[in-house]
C-alpha positions as CSV (number, residue, x, y, z in Angstrom):
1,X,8.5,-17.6,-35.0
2,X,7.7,-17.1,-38.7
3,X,4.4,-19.3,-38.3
4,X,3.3,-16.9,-35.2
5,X,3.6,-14.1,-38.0
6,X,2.0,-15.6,-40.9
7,X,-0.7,-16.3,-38.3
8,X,-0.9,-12.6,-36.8
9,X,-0.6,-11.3,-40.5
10,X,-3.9,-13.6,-41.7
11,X,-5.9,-12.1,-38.2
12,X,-5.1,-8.4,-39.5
13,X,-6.4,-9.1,-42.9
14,X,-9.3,-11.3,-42.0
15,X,-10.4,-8.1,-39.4
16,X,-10.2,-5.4,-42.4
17,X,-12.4,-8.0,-44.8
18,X,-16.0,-6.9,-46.4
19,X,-17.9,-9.8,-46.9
20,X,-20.6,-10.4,-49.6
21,X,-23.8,-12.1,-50.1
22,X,-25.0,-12.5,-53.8
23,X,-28.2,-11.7,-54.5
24,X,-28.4,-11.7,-58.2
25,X,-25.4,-12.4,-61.0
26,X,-22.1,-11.1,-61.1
27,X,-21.1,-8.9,-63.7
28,X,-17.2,-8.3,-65.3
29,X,-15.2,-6.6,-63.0
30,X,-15.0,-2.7,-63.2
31,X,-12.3,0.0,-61.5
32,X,-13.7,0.8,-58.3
33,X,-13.4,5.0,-59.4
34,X,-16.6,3.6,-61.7
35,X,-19.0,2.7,-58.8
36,X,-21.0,5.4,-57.7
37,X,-22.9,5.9,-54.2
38,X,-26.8,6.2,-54.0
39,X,-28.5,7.7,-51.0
40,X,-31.8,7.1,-52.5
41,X,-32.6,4.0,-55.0
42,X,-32.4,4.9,-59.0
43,X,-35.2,4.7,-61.1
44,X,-34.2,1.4,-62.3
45,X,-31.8,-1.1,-60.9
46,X,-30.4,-4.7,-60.6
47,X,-29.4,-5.9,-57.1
48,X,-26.2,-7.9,-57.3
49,X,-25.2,-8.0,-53.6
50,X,-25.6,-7.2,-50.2
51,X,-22.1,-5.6,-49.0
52,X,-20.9,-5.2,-45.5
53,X,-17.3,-3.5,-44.2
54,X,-15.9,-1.4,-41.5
55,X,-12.9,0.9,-41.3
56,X,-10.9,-1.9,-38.7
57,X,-7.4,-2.3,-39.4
58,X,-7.3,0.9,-42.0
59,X,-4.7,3.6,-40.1
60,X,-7.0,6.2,-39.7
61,X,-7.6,8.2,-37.2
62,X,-10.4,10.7,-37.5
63,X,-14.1,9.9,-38.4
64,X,-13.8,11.2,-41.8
65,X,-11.1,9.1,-42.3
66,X,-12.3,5.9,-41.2
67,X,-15.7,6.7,-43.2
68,X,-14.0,7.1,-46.2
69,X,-12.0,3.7,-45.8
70,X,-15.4,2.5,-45.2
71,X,-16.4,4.0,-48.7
72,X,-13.8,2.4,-50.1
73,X,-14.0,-1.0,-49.2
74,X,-17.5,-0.8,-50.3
75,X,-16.6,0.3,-53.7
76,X,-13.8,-2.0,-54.2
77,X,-15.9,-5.3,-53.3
78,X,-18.6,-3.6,-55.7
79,X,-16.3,-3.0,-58.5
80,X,-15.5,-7.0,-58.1
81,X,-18.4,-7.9,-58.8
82,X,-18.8,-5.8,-61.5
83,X,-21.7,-3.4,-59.8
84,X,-21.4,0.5,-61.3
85,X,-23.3,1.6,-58.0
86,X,-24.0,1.2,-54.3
87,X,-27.0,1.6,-52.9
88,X,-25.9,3.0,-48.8
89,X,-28.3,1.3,-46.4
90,X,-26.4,2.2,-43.2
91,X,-23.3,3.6,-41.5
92,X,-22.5,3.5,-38.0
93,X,-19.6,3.2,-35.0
94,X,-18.7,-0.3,-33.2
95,X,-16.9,-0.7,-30.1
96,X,-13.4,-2.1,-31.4
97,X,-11.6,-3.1,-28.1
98,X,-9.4,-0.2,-26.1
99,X,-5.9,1.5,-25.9
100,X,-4.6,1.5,-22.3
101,X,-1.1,2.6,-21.0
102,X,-0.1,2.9,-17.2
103,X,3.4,3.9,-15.6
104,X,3.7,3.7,-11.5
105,X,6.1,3.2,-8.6
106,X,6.4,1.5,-5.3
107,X,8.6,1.6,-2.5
108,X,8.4,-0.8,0.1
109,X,10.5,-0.7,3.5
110,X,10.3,-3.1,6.5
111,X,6.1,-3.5,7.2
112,X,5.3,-0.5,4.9
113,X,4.7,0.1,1.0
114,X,3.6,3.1,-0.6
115,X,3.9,3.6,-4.6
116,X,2.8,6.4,-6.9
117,X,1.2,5.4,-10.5
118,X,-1.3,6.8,-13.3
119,X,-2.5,5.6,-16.4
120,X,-4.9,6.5,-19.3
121,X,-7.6,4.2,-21.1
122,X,-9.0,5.1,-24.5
123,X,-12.3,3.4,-25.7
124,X,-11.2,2.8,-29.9
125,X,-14.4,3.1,-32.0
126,X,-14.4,1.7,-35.9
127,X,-17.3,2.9,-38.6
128,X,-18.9,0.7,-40.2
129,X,-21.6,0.5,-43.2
130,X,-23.6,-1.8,-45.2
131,X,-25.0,-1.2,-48.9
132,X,-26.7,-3.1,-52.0
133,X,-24.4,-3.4,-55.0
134,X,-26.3,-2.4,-57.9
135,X,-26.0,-2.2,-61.5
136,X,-27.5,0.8,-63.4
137,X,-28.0,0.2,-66.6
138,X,-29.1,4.1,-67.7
139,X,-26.7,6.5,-65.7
């Protein structure tokens, strides 16, 4: 029982994880409130890493919500690597699986069955978003 929940535990986190690819050097770590978000790239810049996350496994329920987890996770993998900006390449929506429920009936007598049932299906949709860590040295 307890290793079906250690492994069930590790599957949520691993889902919720923004990976990383270094494309430049690491800096000392900074507070995530530090990193700022670019729309448009600075004047000048340092690339540190390409960042990628999505809002699975982060309890919210409206866009907004799920796009600022997504913000969030950015920041905090940028801050790790000690970058004081991201540069936003791209956010979107991913299919993340569905939410079905169903309740019914059935009554069956001699050579005849009838029954009675409904049920409701929801499509669940997680954002997503990718981004350059940067480091700006004149902000």
């Amino acid at each position: 029982m307890r290793s079906v929940l250690v492994a069930s535990l590790l599957v949520i986190l691993a889902g919720c994880a923004t990976s990383h690819v270094m494309v430049g050097n690491a800096r000392p770590a900074i507070s995530p409130s530090q990193v700022k978000i670019y729309l448009h790239p600075p004047e000048k810049y340092e690339e540190i890493a390409i960042l990628d996350t999505s809002s699975q496994g982060s309890f919210s329920f409206t866009q907004q919500g799920k796009m600022d987890s997504v913000v969030e996770r950015l920041k905090a993998e940028a801050a790790k690597l000690g970058a004081n900006g991201i540069l936003l390449e791209s956010t979107g929506d991913r299919y993340g699986g569905s939410v079905s429920t169903g309740a019914g009936t059935a009554t069956a007598s001699g050579n005849s069955a009838w029954g009675v049932g409904t049920g409701f299906s929801a499509a669940a949709f997680q954002k997503v978003g990718s981004g350059v860590a940067i480091y700006v040295a004149d902000r």
